[in-house]
Every structure is written in structure tokens, then in C-alpha cells.
N, C-alpha and C positions, 0 to 999 in steps of 0.2 A: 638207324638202329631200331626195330622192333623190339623195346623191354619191356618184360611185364610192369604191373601199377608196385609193385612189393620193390624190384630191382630201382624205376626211378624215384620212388621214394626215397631209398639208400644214397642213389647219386646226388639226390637235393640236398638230404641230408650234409652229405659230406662238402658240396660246392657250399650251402650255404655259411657251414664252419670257416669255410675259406674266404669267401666275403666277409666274413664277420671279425676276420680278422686282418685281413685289408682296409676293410673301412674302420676297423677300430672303434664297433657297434653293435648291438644284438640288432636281427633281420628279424621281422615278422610278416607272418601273411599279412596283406592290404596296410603296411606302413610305406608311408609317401617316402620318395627320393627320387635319384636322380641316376638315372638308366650307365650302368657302368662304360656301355658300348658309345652309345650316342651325344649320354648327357641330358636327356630331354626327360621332364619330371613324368613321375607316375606313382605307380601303387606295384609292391614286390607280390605276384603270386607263385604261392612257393606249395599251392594244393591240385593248381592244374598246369593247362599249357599254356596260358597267358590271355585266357578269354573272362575276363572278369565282368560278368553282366555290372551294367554300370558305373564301375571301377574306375572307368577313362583309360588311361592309356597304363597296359600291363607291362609290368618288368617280368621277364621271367629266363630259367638255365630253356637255353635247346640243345638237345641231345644232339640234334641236326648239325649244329655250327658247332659243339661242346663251348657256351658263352653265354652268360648274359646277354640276354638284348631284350625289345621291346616292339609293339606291334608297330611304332614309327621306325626303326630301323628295319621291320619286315615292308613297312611300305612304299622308305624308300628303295629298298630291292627294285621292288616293282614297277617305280616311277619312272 
């Protein structure tokens, strides 16, 4: 899915409501936990696609899976 930056902001918006009500917790950009999909700790970026200079390992929604995941769940895709 090709969305503009204005449409997936709206989607984050609304996934992260949904998290936050799952986890029974406010989400914030770069607060630590623990990757919905895999389980493996990180930092939620909820302003890009999960490349957080520094950050360690990114939580983030992909449009691609529509899911939470994290770049160790992208890398064991590829392992």
C-alpha cells in the first residue's frame, strides 16, 4: 500500500488507540517494550517506519503485514 504521510499518520493514530487499549497503557514515541508480534524488547516508533537512529531495535505498525512488528521480526524473515 502506497499512503500518503497525512493517511499513515491517521492509521497509526487509530492502531495505536488499539494497542493502548490492549495493553491497557498509553504508547508513546521511543517508550521501551516489548514487540507485540515476537516479544523481543525495543522502543515503539510511531513517527516513522521503524528506523530509529540509535534507538535499538524498532517496534513499529506495517502497512505491509497490517501488524505490529519489529526490525528482529524483519530479520528473522530473512534468516
Amino acid at each position: 500500500m502506497n499512503e500518503t504521510s497525512y493517511e499513515y499518520e491517521s492509521l497509526i493514530r487509530r492502531e495505536v488507540a488499539s494497542l493502548e487499549r490492549e495493553l491497557r497503557r498509553r504508547v508513546r514515541h521511543l517508550d521501551r517494550a516489548f514487540c507485540p508480534r515476537c516479544g523481543e524488547s525495543g522502543r515503539f516508533d510511531l513517527k516513522g517506519l521503524g528506523f530509529i537512529l540509535g534507538g535499538g531495535n524498532s517496534i513499529y505498525y506495517s502497512t505491509v503485514f497490517n501488524e505490529w512488528r519489529c526490525r528482529v521480526c524483519d530479520y528473522r524473515m530473512c534468516a
